[in-house]
gemmi code that builds the backbone of each chain (N, CA, C; Angstrom):
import gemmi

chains = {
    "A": [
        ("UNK", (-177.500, 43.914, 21.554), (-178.416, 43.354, 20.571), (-179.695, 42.876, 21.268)),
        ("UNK", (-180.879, 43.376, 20.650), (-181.981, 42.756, 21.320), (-182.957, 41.926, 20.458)),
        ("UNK", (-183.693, 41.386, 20.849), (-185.066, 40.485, 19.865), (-186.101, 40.522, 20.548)),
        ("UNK", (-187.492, 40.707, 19.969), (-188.513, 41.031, 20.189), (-189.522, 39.345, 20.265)),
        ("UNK", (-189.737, 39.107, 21.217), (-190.636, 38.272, 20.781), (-192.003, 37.958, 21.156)),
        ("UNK", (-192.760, 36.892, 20.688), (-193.891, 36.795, 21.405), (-194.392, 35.463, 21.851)),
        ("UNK", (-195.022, 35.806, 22.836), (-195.399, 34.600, 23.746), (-196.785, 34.513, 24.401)),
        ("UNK", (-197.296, 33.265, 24.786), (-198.701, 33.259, 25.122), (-198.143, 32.704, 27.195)),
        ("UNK", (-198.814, 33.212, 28.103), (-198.185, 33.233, 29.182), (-199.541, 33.422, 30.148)),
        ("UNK", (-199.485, 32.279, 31.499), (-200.425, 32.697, 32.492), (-200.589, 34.096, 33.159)),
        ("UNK", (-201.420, 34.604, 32.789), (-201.601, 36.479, 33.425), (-200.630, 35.920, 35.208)),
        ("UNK", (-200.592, 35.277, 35.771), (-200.369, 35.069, 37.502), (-198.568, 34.743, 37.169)),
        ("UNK", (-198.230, 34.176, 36.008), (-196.585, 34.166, 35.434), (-196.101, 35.487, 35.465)),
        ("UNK", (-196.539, 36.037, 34.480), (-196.414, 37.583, 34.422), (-196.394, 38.590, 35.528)),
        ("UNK", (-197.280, 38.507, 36.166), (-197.735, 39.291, 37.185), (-195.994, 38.992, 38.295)),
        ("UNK", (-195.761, 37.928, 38.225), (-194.906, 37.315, 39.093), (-193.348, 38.355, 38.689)),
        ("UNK", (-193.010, 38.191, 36.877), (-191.963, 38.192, 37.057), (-192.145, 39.984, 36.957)),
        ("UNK", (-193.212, 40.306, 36.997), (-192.790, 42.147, 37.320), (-192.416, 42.491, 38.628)),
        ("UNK", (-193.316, 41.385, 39.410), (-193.497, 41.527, 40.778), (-191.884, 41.559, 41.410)),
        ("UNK", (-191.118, 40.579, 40.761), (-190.120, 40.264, 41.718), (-188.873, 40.333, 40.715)),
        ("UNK", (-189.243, 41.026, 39.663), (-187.838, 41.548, 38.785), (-187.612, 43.307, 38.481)),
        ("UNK", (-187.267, 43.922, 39.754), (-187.346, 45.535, 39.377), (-187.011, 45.911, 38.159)),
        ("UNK", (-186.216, 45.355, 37.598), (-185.540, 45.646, 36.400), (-186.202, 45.716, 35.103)),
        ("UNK", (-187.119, 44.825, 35.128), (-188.349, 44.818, 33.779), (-188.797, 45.880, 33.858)),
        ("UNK", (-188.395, 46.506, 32.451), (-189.229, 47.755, 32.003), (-190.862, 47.310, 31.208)),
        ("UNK", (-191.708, 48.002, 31.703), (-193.033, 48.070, 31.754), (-193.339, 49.616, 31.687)),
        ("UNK", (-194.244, 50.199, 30.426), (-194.641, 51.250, 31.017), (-195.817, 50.846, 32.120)),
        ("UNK", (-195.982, 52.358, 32.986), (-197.211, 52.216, 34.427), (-198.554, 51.923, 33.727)),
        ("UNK", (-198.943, 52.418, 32.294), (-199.794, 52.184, 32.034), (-200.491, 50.300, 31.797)),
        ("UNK", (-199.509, 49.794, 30.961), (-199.572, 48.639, 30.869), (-199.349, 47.616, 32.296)),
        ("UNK", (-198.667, 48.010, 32.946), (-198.361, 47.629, 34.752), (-199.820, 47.432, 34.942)),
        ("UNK", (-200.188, 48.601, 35.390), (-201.721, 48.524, 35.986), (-202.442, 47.666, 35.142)),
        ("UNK", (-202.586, 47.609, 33.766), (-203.449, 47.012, 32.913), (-202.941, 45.196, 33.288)),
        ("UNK", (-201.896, 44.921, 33.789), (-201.217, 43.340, 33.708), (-201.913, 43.395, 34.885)),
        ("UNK", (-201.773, 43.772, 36.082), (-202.254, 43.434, 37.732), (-203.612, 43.297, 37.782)),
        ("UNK", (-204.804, 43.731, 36.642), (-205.778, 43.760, 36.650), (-206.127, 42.552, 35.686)),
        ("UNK", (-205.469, 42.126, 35.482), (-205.721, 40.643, 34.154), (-206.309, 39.526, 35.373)),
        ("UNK", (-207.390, 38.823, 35.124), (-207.618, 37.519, 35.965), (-206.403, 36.634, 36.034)),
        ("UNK", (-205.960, 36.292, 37.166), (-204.677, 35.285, 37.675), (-205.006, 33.966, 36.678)),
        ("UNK", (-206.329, 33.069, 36.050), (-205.891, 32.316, 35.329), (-206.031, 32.344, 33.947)),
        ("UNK", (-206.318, 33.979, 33.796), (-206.515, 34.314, 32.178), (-204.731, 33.808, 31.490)),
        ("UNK", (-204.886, 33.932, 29.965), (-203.840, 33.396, 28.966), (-203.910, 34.645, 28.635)),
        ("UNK", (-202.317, 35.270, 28.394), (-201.918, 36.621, 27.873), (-201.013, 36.255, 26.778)),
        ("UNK", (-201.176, 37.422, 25.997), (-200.298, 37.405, 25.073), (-199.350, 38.845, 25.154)),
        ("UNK", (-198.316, 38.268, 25.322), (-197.168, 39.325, 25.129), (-195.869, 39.497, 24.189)),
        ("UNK", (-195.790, 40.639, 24.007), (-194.459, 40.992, 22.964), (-193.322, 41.745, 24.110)),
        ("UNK", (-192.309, 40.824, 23.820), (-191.288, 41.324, 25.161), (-189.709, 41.674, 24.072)),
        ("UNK", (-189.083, 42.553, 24.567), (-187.966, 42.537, 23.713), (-187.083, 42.475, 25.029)),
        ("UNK", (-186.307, 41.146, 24.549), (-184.739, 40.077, 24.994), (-183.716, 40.835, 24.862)),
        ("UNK", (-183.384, 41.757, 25.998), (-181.963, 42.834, 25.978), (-181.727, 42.728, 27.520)),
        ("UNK", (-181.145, 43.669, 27.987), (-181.013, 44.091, 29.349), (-181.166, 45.283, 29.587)),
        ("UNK", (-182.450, 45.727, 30.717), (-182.896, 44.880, 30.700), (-184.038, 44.105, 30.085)),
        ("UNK", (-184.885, 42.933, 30.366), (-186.084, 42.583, 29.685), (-187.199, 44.003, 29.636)),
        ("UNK", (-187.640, 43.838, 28.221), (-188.792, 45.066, 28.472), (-190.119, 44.496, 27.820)),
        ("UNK", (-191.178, 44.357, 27.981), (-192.482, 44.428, 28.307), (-193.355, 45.003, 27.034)),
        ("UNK", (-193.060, 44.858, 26.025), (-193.580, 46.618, 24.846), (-195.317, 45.717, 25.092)),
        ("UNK", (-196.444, 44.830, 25.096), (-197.420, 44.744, 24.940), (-198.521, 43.026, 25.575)),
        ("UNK", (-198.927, 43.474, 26.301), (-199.971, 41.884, 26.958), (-201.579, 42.615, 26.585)),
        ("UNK", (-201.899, 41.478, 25.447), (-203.324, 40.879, 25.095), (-203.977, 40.130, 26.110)),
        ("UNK", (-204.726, 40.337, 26.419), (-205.930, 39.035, 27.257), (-206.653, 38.505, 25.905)),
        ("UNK", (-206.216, 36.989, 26.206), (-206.757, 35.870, 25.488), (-208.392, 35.773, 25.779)),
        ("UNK", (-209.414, 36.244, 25.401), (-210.519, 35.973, 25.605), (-211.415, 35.404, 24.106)),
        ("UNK", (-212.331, 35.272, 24.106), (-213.520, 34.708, 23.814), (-212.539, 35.387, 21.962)),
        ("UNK", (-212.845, 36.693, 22.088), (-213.120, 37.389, 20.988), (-211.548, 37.394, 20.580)),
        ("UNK", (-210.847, 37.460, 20.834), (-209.222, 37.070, 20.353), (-209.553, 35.936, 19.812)),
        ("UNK", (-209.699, 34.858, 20.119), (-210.176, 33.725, 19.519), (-210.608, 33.370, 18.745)),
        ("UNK", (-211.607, 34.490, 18.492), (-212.420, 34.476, 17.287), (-211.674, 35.221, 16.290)),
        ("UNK", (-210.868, 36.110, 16.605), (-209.826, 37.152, 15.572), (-209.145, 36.131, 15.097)),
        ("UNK", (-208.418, 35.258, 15.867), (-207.245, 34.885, 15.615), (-206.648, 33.610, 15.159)),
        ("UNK", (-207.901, 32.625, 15.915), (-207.608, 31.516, 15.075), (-209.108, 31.336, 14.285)),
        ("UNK", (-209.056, 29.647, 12.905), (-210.021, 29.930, 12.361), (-211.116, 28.951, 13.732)),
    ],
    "B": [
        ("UNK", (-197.067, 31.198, 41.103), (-196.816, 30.496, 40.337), (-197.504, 29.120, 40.354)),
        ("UNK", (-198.751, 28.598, 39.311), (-198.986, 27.419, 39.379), (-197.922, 26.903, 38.364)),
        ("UNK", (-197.652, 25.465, 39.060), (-197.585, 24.513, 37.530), (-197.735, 22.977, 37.491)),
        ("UNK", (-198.075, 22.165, 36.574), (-198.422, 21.254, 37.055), (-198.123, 19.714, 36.316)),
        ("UNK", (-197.557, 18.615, 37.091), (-197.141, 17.704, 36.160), (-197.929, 17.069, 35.474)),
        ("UNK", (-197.881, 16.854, 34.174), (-199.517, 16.153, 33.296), (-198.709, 15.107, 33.668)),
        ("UNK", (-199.812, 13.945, 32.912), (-199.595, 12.394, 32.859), (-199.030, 12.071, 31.314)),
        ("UNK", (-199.152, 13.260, 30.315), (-199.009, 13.057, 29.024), (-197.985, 14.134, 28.259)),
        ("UNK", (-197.169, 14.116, 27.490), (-197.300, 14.658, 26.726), (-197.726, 14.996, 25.784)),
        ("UNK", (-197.982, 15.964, 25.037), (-199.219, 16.035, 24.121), (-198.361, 16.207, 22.510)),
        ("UNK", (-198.958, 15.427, 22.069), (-198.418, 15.589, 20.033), (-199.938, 15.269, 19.721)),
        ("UNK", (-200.044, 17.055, 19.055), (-201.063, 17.560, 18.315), (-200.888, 16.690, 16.636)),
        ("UNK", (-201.680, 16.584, 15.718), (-201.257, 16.557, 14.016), (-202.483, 17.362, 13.675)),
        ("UNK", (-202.072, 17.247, 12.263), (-202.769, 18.009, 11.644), (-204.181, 17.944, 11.488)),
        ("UNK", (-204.684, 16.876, 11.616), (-206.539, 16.391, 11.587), (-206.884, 16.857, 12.556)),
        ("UNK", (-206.373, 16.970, 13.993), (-207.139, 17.484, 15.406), (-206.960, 19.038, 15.221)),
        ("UNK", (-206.598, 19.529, 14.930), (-206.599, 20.933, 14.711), (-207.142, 21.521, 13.825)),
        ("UNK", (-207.123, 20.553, 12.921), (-208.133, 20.828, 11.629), (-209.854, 20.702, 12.240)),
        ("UNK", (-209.938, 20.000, 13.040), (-211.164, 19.727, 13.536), (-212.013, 20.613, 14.240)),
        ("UNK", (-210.868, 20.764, 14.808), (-211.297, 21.820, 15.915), (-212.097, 22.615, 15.096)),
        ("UNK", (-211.790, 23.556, 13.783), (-212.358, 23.992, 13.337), (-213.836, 24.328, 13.676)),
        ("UNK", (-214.621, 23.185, 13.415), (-215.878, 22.763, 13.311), (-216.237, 22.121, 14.688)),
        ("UNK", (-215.536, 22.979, 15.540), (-216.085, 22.023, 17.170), (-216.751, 23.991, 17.618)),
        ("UNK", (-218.212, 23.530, 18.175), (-219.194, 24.736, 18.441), (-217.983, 25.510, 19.429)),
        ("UNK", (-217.389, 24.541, 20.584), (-216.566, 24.897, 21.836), (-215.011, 25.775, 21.640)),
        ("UNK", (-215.056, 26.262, 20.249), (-212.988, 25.891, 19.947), (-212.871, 26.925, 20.774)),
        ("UNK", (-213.457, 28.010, 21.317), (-212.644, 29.508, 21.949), (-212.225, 28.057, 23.325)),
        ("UNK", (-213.062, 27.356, 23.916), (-213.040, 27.191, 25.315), (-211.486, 26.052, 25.068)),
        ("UNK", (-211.539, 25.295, 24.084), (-210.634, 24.368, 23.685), (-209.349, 24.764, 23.706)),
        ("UNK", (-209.320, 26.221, 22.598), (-207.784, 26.882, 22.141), (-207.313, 27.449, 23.968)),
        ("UNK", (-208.545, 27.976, 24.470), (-207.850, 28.519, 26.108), (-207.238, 27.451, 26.370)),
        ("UNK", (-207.754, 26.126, 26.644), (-207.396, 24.976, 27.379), (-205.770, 24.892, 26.982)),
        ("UNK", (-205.710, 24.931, 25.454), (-204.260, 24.371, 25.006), (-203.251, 25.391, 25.310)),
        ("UNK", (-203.666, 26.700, 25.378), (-202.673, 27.661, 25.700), (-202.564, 27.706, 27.219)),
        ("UNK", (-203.182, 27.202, 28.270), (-203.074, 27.236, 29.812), (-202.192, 26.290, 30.109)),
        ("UNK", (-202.735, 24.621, 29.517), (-201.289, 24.044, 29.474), (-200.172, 24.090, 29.320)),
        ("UNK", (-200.078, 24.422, 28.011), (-198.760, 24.574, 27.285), (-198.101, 25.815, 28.266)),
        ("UNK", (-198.740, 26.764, 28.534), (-198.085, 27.666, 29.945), (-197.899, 27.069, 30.922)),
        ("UNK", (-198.096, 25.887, 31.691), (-198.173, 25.559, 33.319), (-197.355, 24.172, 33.195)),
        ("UNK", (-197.017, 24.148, 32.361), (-196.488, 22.896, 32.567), (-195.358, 22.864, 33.256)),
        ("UNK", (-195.144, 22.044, 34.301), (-193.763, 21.739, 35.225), (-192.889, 21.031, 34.501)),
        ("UNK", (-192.932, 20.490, 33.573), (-191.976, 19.566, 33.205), (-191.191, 20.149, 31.641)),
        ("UNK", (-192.446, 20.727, 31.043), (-191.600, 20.856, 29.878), (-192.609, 22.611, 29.468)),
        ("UNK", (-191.989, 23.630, 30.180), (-192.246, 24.900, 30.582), (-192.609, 25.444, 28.896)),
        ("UNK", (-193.719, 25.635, 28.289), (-193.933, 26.074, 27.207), (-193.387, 25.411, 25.984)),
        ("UNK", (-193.166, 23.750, 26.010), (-193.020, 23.178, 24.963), (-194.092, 21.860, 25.326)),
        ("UNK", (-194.715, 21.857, 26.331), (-195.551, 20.282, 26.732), (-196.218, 19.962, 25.181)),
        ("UNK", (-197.082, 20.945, 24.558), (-197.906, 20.176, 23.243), (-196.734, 20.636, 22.194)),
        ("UNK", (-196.278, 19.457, 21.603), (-195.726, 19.893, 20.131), (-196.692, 19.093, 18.859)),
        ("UNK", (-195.676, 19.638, 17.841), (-196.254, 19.525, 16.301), (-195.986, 19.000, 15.430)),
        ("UNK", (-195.202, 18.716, 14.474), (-194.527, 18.199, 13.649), (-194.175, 19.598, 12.626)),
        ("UNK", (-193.104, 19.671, 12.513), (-192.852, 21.087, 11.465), (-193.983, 21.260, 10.249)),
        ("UNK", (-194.027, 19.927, 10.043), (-194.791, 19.583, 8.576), (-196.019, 20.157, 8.779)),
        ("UNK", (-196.742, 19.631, 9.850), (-198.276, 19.604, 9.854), (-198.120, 21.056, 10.360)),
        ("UNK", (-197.361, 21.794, 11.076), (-197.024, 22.787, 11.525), (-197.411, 23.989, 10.389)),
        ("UNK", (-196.506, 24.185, 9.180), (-196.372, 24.319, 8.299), (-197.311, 24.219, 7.260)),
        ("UNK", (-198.158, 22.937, 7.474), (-199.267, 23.390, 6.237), (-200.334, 23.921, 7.092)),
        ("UNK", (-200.715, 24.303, 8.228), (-201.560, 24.633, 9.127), (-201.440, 26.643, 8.572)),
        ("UNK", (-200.102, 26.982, 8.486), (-199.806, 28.064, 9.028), (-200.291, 28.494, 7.299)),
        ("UNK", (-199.591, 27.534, 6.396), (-199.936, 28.189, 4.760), (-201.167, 28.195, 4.628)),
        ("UNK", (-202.431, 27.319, 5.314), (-203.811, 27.420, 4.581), (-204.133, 28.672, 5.844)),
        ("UNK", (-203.761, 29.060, 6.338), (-203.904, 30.081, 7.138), (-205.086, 29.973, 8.213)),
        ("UNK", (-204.617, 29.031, 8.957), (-205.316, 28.562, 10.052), (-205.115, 29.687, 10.706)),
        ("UNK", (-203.977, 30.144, 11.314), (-203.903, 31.406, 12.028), (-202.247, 31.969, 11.791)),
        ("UNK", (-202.042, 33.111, 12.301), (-200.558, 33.627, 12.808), (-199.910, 32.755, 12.650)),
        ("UNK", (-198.872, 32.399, 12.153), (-197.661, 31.480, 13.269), (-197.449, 31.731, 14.548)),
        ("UNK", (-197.001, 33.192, 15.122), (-196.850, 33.301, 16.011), (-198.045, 32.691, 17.416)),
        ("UNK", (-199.729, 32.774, 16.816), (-200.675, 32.201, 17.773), (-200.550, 31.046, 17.669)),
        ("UNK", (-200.185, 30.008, 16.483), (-200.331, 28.929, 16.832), (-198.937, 28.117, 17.434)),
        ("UNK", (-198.025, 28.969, 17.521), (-197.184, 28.225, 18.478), (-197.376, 28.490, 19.841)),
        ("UNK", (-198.544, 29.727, 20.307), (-198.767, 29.413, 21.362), (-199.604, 27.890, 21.808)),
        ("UNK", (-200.550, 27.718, 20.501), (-200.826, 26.509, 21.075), (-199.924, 24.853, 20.879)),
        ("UNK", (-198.910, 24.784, 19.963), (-198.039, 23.930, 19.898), (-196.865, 24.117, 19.462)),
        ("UNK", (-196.080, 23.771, 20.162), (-194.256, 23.963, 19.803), (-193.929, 23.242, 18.541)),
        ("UNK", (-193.721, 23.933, 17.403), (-193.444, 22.991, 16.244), (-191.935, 22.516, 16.216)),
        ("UNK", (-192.109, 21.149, 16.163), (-190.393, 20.406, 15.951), (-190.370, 19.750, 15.077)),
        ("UNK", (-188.715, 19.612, 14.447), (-188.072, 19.370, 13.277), (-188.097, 17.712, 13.660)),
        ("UNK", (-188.363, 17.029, 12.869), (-187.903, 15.164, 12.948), (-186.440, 15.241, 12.982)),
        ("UNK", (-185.758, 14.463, 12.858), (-184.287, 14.016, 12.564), (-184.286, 13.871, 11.273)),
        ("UNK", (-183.414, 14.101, 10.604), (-183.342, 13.434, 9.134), (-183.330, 12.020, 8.930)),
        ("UNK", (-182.958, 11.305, 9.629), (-182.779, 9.884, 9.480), (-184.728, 9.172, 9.221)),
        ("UNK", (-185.322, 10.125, 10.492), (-186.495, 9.458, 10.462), (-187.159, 10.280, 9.167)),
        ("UNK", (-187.297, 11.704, 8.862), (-187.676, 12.231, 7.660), (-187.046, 11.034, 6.669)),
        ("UNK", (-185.978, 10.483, 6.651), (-185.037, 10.240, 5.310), (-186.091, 9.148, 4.852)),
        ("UNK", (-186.751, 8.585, 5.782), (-186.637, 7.169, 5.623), (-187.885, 6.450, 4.871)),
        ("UNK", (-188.043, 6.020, 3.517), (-188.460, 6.043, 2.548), (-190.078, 5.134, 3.035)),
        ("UNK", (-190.931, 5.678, 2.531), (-192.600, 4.921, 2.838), (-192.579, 5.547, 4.505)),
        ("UNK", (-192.567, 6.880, 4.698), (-192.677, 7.324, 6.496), (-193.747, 8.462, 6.036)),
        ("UNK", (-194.956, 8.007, 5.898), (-195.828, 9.313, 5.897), (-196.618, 10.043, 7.167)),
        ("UNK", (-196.901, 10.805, 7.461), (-197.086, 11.467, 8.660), (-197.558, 10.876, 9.641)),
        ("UNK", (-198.193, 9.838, 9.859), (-198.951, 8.705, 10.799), (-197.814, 8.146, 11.324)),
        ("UNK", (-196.892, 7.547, 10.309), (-195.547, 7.051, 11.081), (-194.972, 7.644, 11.486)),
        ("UNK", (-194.284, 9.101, 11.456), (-193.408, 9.767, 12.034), (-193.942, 10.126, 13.383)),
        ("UNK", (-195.389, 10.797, 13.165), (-195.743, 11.240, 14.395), (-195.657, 10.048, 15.690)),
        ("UNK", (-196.106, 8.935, 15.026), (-195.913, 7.746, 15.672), (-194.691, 7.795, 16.207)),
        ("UNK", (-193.408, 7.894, 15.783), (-192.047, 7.927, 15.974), (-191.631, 8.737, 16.867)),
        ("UNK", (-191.951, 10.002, 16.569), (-191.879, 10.845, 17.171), (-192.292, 11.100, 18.898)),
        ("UNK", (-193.609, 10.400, 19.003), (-194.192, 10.085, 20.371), (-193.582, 8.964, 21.113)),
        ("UNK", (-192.892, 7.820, 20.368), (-192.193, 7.274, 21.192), (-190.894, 7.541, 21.378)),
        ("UNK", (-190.255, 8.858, 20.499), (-189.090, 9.327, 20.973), (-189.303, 10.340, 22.695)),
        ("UNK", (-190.634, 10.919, 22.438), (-191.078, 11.529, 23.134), (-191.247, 10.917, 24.705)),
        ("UNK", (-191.713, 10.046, 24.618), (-191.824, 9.081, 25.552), (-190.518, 8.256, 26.176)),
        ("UNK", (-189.581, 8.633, 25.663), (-188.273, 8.120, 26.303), (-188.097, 9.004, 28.053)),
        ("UNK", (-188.658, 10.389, 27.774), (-188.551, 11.562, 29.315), (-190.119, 11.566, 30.106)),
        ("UNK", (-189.519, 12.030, 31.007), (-190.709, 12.180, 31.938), (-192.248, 12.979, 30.779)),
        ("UNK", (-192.826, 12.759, 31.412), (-193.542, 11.674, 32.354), (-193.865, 10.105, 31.852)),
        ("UNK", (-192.794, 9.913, 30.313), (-193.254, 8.628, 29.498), (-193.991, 8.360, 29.306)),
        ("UNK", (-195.100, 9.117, 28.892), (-196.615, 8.591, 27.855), (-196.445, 10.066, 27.378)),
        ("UNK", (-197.024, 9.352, 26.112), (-197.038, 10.770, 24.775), (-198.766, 10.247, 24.361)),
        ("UNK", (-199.496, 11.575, 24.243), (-201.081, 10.954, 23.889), (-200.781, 11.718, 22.546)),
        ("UNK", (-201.190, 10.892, 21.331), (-200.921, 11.968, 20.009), (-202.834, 12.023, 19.553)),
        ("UNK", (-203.261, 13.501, 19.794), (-204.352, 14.006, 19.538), (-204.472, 14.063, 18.228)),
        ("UNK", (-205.933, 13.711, 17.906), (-205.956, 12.971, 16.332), (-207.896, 13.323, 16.199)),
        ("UNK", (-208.133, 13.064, 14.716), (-209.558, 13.188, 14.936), (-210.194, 11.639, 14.372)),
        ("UNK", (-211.150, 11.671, 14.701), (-211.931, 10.438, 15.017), (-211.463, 9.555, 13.600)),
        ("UNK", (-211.105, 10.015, 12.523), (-211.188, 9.395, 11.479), (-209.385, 8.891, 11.237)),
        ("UNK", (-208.497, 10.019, 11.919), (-207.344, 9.678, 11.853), (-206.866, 8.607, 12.691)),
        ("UNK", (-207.728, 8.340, 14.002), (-207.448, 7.588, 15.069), (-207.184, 5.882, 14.401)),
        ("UNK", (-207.979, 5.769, 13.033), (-208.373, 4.145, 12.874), (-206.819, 4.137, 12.287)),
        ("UNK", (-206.358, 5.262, 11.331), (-205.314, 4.888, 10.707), (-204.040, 4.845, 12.117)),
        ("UNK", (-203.752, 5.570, 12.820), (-202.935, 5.490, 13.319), (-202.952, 3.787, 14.760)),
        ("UNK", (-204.195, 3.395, 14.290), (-204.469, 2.127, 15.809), (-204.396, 1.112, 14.540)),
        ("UNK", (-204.052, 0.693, 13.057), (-203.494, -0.036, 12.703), (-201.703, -0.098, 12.621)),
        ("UNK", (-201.169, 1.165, 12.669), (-200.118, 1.284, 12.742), (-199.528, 1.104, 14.047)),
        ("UNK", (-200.223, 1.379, 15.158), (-199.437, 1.182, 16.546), (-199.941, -0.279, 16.721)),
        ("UNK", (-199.335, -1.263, 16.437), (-199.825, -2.401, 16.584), (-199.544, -2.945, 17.568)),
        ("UNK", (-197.494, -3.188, 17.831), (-197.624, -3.970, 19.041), (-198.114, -3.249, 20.443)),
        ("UNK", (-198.516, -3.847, 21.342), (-198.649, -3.667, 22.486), (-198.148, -2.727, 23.947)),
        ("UNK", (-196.453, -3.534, 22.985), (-195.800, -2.741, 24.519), (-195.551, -1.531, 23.978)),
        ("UNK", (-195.932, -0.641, 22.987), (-196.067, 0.793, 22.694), (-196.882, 1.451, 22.821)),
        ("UNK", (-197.890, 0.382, 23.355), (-199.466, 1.051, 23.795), (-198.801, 1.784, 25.050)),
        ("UNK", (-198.427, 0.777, 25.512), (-198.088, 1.416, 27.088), (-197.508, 3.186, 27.142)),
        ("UNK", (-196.873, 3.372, 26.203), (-196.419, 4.948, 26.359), (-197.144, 5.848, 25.217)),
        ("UNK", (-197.331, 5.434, 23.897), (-198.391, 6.228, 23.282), (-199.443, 5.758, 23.091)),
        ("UNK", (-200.442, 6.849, 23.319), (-201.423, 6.394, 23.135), (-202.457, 7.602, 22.137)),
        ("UNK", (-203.699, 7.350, 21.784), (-203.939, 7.875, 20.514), (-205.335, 8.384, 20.844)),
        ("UNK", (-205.493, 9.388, 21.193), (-206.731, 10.133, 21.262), (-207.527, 10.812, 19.976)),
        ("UNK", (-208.751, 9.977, 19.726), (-209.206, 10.584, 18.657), (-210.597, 11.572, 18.652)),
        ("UNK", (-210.612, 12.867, 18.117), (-211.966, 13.545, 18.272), (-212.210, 13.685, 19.906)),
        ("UNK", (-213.454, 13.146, 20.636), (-213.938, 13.632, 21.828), (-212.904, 12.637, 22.790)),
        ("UNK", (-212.186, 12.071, 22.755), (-210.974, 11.401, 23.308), (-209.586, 12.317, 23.728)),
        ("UNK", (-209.548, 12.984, 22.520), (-209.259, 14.074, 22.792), (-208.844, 15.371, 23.346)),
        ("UNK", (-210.476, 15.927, 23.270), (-211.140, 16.920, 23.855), (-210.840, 16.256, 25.785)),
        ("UNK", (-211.050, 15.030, 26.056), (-211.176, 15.305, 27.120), (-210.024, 14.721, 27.626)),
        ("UNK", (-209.045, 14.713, 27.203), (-207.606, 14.886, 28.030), (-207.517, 16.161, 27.931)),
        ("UNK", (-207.909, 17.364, 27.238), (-207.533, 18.658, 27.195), (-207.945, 19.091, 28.404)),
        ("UNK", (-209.900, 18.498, 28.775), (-210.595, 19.105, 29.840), (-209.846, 18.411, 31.044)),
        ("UNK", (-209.628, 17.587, 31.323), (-208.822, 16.756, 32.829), (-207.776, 17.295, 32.729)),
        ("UNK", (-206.960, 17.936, 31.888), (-205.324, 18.298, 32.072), (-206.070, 20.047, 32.670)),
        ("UNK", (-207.203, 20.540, 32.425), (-207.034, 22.093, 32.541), (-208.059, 21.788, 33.729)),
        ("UNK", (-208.638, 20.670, 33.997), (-209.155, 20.668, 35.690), (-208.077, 20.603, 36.389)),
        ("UNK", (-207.046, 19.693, 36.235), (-206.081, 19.596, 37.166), (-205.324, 21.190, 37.022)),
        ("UNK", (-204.947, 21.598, 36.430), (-204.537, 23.346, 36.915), (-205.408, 23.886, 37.487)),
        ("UNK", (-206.483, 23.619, 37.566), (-207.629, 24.851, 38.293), (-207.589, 23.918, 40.174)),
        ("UNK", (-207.588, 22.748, 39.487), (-207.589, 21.882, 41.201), (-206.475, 22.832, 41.883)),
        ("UNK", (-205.180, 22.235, 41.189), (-203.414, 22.877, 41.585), (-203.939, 24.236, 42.239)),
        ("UNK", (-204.665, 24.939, 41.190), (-204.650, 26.552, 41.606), (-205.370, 27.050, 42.764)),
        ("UNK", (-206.469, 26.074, 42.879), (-207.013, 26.692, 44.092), (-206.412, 25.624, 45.461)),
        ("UNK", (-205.785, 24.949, 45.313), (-204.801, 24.239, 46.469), (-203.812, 25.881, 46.923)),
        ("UNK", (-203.451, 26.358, 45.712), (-201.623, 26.543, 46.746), (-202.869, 28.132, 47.113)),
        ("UNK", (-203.562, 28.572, 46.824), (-204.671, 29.970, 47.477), (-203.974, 29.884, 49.023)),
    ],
}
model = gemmi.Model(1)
for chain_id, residues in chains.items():
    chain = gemmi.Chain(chain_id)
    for i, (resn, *xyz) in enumerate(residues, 1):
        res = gemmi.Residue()
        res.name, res.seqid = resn, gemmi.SeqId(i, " ")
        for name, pos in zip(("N", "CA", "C"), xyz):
            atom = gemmi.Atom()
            atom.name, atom.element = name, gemmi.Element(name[0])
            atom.pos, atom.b_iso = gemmi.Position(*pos), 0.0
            res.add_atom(atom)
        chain.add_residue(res)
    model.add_chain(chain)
structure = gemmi.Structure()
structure.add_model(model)
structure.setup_entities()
């Protein structure tokens, strides 16, 4: 059974637990796109809670998310 | 991995968020609350909470997502006893709530408020020795525990470099 969820997370958190959890599925595309996020940018990610953890999407919190998203 | 111990815990209500609204700064503000609420050493993605309530009417007038705005505050349920308890309108609970809050580390709860909510809630915190653990930030009072809590992560961050 898995659950999908979402979370707001330091890009340098992230970066960490790909770094040192082989097991997180990530596609390469999104990989490269996380390692290139500024270390104290705010990400937003949708991760689905199975085994193992998988990765489906990270937003960079910037200026213009902000403006999308809250009022 | 940064993370870093605040001096506060943070209880958002509904007027400071409402405010924000109308603050020129909110992109730089909402970053601030989501960097915290990520780095925190003590209470790992729950440091700012909410009150379900204020939580809840935030999410129906459609302030944003639910899902974005629990990045910026963890919404929690009262107890029933303190919900139950007859003449407890949101000033008191939150009140309640911050000194339940204040029982764990780091024992001060700052409950972020806007300038107009601050008078109601500083007749209600009357005695003294509750000053000592909550305390009541209103409008630019605020704002700048947000800015000193997100200097101290940037201090933290360029220490452990």
């Amino acid at each position: 059974m898995s659950k999908t969820i979402v979370e707001f997370e330091l890009a340098e958190d992230l970066k960490e637990l790909i770094a040192y959890n082989p097991d997180v599925q990530v596609s390469p595309t999104l990989k490269n796109e996380i390692i290139h996020f500024p270390n104290m940018a705010v990400i937003k990610t949708e991760k689905t809670i199975a085994s193992p953890l998988q990765i489906i999407s990270a937003t960079l919190v910037d200026d213009q998310f902000v403006e999308d998203n809250f009022q | 991995m940064v993370k870093v111990e605040y001096s506060h815990r943070l209880l958002c209500d509904y007027s400071f968020l409402n405010s924000l609204k109308n603050q020129p700064n909110k992109h730089a503000v909402f970053s601030q609350m989501l960097r915290i609420k990520s780095s925190s050493s003590n209470y790992p993605k729950t440091h700012s909470v909410m009150l379900s309530d204020d939580f809840d009417k935030l999410v129906s007038e459609k302030y944003c997502p639910p899902d974005n705005l629990a990045g910026l505050v963890k919404s929690e349920k009262l107890s029933e006893v303190i919900n139950s308890t007859s003449n407890t309108d949101n000033f008191t609970k939150n009140i309640l709530y911050a000194i339940y809050l204040s029982g764990d580390k780091p024992y001060k709860t700052a409950i972020l408020t806007s300038e107009e909510s601050k008078k109601i809630y500083s007749v209600r915190l009357g005695e003294e020795k509750i000053k000592h653990s909550v305390e009541v930030l209103g409008g630019e009072e605020a704002l700048d525990i947000l800015n000193r809590f997100d200097q101290l992560y940037r201090i933290k961050r360029d220490d452990t470099r």
